[in-house]
Backbone as JSON, one array per atom type, in Angstrom:
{
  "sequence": "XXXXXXXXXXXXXXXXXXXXXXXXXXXXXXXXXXXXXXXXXXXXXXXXXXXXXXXXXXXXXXXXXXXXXXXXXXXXXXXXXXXXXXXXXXXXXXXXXXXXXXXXXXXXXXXXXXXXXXXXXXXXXXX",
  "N": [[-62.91, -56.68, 4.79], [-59.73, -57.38, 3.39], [-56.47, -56.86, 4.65], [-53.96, -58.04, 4.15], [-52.93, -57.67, 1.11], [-52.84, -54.79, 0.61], [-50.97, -54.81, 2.9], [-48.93, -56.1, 1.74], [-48.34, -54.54, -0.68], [-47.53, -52.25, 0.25], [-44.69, -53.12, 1.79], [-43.36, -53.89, -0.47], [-43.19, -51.59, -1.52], [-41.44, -50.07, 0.2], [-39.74, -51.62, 0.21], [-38.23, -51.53, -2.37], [-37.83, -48.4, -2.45], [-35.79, -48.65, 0.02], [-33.39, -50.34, -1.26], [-33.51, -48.88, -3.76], [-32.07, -46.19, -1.85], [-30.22, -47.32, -0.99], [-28.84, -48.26, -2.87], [-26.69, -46.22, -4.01], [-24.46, -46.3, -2.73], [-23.63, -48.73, -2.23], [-22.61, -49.46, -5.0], [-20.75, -46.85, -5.42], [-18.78, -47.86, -3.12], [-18.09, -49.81, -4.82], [-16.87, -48.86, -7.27], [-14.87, -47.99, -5.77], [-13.17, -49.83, -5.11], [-12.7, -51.15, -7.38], [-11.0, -48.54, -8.52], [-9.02, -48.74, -6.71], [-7.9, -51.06, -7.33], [-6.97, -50.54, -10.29], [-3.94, -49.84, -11.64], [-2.56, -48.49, -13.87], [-2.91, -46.62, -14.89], [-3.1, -42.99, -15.54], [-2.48, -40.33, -13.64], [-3.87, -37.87, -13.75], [-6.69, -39.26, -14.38], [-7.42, -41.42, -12.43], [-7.27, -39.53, -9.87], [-9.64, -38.29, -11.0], [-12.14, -40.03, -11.11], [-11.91, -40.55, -8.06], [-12.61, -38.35, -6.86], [-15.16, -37.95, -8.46], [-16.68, -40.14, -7.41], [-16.29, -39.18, -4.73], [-17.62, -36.75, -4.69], [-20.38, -38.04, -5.74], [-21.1, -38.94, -3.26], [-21.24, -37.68, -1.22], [-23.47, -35.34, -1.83], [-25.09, -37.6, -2.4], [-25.6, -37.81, 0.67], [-26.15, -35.56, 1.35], [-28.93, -35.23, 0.45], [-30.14, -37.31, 1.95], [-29.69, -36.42, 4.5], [-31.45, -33.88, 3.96], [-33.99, -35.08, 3.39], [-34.08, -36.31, 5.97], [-34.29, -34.56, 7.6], [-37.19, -33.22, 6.94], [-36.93, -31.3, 4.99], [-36.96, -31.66, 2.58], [-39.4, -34.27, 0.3], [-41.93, -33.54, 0.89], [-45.34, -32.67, 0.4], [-45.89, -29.58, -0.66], [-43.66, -28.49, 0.26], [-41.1, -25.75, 1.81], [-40.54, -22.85, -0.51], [-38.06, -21.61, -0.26], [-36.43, -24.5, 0.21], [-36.7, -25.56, -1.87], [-35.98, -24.19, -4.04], [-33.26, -24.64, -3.33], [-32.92, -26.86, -3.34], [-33.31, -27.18, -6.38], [-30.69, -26.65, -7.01], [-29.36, -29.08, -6.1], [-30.19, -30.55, -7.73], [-29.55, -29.69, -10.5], [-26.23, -30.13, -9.86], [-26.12, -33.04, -9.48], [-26.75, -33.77, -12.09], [-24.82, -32.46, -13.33], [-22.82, -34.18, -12.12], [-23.57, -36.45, -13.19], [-23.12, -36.43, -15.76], [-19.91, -35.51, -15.48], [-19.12, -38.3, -14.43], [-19.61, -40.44, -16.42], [-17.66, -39.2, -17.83], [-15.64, -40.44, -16.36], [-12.63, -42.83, -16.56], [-12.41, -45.37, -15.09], [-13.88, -47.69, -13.22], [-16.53, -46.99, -15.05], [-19.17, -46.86, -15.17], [-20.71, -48.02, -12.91], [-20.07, -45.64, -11.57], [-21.35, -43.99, -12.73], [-24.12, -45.13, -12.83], [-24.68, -44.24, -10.12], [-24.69, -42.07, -10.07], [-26.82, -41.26, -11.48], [-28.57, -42.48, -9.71], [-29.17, -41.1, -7.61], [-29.55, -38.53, -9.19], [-32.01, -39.14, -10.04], [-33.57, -38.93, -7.42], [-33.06, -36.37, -6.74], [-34.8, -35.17, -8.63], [-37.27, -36.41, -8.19], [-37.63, -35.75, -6.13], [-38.27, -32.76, -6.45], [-40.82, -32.72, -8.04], [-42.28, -33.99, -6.09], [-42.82, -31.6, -4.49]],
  "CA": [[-61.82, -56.12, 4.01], [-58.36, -58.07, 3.88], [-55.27, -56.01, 4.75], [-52.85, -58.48, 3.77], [-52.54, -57.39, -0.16], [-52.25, -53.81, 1.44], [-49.66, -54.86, 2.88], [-47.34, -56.65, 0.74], [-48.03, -53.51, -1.9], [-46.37, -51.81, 1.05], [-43.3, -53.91, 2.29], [-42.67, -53.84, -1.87], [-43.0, -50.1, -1.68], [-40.59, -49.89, 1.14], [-37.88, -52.62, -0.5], [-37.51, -50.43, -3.61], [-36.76, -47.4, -1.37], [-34.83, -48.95, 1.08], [-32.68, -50.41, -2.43], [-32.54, -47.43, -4.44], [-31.97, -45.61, -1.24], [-28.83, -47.68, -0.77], [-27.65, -48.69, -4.2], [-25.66, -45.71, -4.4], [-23.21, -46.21, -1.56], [-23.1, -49.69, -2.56], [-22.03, -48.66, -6.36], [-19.52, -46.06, -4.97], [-17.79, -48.63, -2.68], [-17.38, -51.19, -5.49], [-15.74, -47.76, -7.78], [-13.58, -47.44, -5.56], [-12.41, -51.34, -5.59], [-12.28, -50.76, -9.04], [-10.08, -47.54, -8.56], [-7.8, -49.4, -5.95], [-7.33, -52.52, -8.5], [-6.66, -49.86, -11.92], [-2.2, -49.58, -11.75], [-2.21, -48.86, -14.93], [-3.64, -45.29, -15.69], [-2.46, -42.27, -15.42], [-3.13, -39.95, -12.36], [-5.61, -37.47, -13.9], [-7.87, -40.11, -14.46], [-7.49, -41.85, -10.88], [-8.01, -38.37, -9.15], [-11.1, -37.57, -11.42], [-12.45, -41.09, -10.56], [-11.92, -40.83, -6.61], [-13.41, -37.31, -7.0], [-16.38, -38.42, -9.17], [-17.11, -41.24, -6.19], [-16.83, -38.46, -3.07], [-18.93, -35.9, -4.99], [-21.85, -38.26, -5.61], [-21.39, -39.72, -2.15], [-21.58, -36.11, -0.56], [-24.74, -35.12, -2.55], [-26.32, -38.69, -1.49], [-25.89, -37.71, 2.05], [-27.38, -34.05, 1.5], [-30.37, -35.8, -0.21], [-30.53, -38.0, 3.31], [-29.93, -35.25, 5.73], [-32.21, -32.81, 3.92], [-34.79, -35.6, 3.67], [-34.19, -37.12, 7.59], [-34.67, -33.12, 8.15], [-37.9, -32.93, 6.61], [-36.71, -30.39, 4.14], [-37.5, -32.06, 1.18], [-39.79, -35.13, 0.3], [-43.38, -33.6, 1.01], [-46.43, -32.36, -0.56], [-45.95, -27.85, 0.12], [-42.54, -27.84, 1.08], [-41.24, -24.51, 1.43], [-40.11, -22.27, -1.99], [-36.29, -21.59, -0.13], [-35.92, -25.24, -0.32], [-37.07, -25.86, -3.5], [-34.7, -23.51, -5.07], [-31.77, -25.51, -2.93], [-32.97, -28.58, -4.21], [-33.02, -27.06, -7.97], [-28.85, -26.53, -7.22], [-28.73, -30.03, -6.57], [-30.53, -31.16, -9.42], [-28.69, -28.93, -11.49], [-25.2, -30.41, -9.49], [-26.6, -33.91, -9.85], [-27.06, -33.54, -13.97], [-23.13, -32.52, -13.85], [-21.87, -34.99, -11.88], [-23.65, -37.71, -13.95], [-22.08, -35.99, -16.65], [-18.59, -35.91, -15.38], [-18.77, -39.35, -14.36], [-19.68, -40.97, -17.72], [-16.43, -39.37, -18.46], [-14.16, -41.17, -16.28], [-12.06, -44.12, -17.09], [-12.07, -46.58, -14.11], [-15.75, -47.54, -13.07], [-17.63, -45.45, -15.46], [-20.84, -47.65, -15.5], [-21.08, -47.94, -11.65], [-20.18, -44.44, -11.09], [-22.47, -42.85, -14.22], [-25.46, -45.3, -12.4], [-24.8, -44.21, -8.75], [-24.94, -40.2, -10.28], [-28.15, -41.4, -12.1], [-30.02, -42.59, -9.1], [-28.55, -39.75, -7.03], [-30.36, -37.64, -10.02], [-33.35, -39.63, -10.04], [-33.91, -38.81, -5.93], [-33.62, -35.37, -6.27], [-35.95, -35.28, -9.4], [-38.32, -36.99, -7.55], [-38.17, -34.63, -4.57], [-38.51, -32.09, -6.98], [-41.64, -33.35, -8.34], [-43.13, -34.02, -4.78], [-42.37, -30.59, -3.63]],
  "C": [[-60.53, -56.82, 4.42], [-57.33, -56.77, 3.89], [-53.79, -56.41, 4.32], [-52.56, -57.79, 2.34], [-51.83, -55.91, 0.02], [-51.0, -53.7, 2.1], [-48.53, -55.18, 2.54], [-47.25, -55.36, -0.45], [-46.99, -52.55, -0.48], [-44.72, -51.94, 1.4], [-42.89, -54.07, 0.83], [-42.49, -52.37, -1.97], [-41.55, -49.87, -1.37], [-39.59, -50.57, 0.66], [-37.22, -51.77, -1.64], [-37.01, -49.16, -3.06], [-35.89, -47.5, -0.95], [-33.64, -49.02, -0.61], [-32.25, -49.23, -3.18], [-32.12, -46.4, -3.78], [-30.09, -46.05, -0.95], [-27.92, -48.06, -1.77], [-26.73, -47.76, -4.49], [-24.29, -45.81, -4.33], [-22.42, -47.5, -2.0], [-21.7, -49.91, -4.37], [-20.68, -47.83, -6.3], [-18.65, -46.79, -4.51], [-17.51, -49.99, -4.0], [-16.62, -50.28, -6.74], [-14.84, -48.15, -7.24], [-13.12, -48.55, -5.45], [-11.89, -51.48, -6.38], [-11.06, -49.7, -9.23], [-8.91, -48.06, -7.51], [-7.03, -50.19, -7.23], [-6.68, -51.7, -9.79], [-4.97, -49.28, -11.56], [-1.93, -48.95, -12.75], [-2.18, -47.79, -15.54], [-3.39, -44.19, -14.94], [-3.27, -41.18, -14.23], [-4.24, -38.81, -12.37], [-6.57, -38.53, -13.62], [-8.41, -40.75, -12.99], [-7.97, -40.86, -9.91], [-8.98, -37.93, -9.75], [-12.19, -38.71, -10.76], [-13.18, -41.1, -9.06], [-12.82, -39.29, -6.11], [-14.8, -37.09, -7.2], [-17.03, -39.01, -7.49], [-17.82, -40.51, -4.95], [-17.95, -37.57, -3.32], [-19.97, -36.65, -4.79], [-22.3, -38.96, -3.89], [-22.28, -38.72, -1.11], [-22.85, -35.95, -0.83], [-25.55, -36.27, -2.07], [-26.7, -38.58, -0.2], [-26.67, -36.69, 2.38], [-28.7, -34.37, 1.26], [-30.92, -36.06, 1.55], [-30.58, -37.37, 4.38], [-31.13, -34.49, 5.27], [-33.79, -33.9, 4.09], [-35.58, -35.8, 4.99], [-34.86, -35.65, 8.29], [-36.52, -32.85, 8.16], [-38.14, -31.68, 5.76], [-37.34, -30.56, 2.72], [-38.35, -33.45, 1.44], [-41.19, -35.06, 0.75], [-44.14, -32.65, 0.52], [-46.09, -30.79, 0.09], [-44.56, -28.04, 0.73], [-42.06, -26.65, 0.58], [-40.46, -23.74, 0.46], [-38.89, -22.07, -1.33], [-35.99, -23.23, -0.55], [-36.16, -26.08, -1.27], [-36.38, -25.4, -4.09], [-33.46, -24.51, -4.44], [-32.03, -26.59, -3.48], [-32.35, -28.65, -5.87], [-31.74, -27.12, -8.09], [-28.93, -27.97, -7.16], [-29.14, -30.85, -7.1], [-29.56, -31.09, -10.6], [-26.73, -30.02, -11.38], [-25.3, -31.75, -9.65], [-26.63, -34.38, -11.17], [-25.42, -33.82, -14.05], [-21.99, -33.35, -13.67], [-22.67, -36.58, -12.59], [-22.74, -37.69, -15.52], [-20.52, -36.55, -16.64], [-18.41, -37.74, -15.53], [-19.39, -40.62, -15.78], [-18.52, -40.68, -18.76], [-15.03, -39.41, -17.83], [-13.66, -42.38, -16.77], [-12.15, -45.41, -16.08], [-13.5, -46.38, -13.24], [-16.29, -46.64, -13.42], [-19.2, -46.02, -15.37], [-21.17, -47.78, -13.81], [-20.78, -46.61, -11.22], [-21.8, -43.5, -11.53], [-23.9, -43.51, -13.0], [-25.48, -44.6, -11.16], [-24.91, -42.9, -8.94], [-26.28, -40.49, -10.99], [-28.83, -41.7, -10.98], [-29.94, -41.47, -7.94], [-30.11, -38.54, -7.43], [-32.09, -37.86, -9.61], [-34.0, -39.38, -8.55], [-34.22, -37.41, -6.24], [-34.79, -34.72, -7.09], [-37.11, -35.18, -8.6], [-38.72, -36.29, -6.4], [-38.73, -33.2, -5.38], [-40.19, -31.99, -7.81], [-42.47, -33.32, -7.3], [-43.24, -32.53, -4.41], [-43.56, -29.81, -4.25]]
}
């Protein structure tokens, strides 16, 4: 039996994780480049923006703590945090929402609240 094929389906497993694990942060910090560079627009918009950014950043980190915890992310985890998860599904949905309706990085915000979404889905799903 070879193990090599085994393992490259692996180390490809693991790259798409690791990636969509980090594309958020990456996404958020090039917002807010975007929200440094924008002079031009009026200060609702700039404080919904910089708002948009910390929310989904926050929520990416709860994902990663509750994960690193072992809260979420396995087969029988337990019905309390399954309902906490459903809030930030639910909170996840709204802030992809919001952020599709700011003005200054809406396409790198909107994706970085979409894969946000798409994590806790997916834990949701596993659970």
């Amino acid at each position: 039996m070879n193990p090599e094929p085994l393992l490259a389906v692996s180390v490809i497993r693991f790259s798409i994780a690791v990636i969509w694990g980090l594309a958020p942060v990456v996404l958020i910090a090039l917002a807010i480049r975007d929200w440094k560079k924008a002079s031009g627009t009026e200060p609702r918009t700039r404080v919904m923006t910089i708002a948009v950014a910390l929310a989904v950043l926050i929520d990416w980190a709860v994902f990663l703590l509750l994960l690193a915890r072992g809260f979420i992310g396995g087969f029988g985890t337990h019905y309390v945090t399954t309902r906490l998860a459903n809030w930030f599904v639910v909170g996840s949905l709204v802030l992809l929402v919001v952020a599709i309706a700011t003005k200054v990085a809406r396409g790198k915000l909107a994706l970085a609240s979409l894969l946000v979404f798409a994590l806790w889905v997916g834990s949701e799903i596993v659970a």
